[in-house]
Each structure stands twice: as structure tokens, then as C-alpha cells.
N, C-alpha and C positions, 0 to 999 in steps of 0.2 A: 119875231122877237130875237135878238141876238143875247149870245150868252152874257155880256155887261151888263143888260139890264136884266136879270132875272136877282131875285131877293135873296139875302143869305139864308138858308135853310132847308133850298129848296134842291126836288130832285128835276132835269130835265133830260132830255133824247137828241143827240145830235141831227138833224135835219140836213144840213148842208154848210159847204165848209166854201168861204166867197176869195178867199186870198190868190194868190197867182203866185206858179215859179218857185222860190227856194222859201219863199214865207209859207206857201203852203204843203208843200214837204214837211217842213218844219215841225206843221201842226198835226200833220199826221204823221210824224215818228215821235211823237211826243204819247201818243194813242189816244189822238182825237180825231175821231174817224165816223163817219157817218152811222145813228142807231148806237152809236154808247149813248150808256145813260152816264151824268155828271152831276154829282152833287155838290152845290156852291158853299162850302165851309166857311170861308169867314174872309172880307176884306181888311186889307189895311189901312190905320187912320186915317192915309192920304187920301186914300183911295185905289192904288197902286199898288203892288199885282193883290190880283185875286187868288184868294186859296181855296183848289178843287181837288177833289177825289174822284178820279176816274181810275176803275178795272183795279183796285184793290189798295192803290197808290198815290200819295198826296203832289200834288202838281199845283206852281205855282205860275202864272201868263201875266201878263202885262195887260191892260187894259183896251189897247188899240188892238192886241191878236185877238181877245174874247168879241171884238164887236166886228170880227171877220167868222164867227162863228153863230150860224141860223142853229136855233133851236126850238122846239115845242113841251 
């Protein structure tokens, strides 16, 4: 399951991070890093970005980086 599709409300565990190159830097200087846990706060009407709370701090991704991000 990648992080897009997990439901608002939920908590999950980073597993594995699929991007390449300066997207995936990216995602992990953001402190999305394999074994954090992320709790999906709330979507926007669009559907675009998603609001998460990772390591004590609200972070907002885009859609297409959360579904470069495996989770359990």
C-alpha cells in the first residue's frame, strides 16, 4: 500500500521509499525516512496535497510523492 491510498485518520510505518535522485532526497529531507510512523490528517477537497503529521510536525506532499512512498 503506498501512502495515497491509506484513509484519513489513520496511523502508518514507513516501509520503503520508491523515488530516484533529487525526488527522493527530497522526501527524505522532508523526514520521510524509512520506520517513521505518519499519521494522514486530512485531505484537500481536490484531493491535493495531503496533510500529515510526521516526528511532531504538520507536512503537507502532493499526491504523486505520497504514492512513491510504501507503507504498512
Amino acid at each position: 500500500m503506498t501512502l495515497r491510498e491509506v484513509p484519513i485518520g489513520s496511523s502508518v510505518t514507513i516501509k520503503k521509499l520508491n523515488g530516484t535522485g533529487a525526488t527522493k532526497r527530497r522526501i527524505m529531507d522532508m523526514g520521510l525516512v524509512k520506520g517513521v510512523e505518519v499519521f494522514v490528517k486530512k485531505v484537500a477537497p481536490l484531493g491535493d496535497p495531503i496533510e500529515l503529521t510526521v516526528r511532531g510536525y504538520e507536512l503537507s506532499i502532493r499526491k504523486a510523492d505520497a504514492e512513491l512512498i510504501d507503507v504498512e
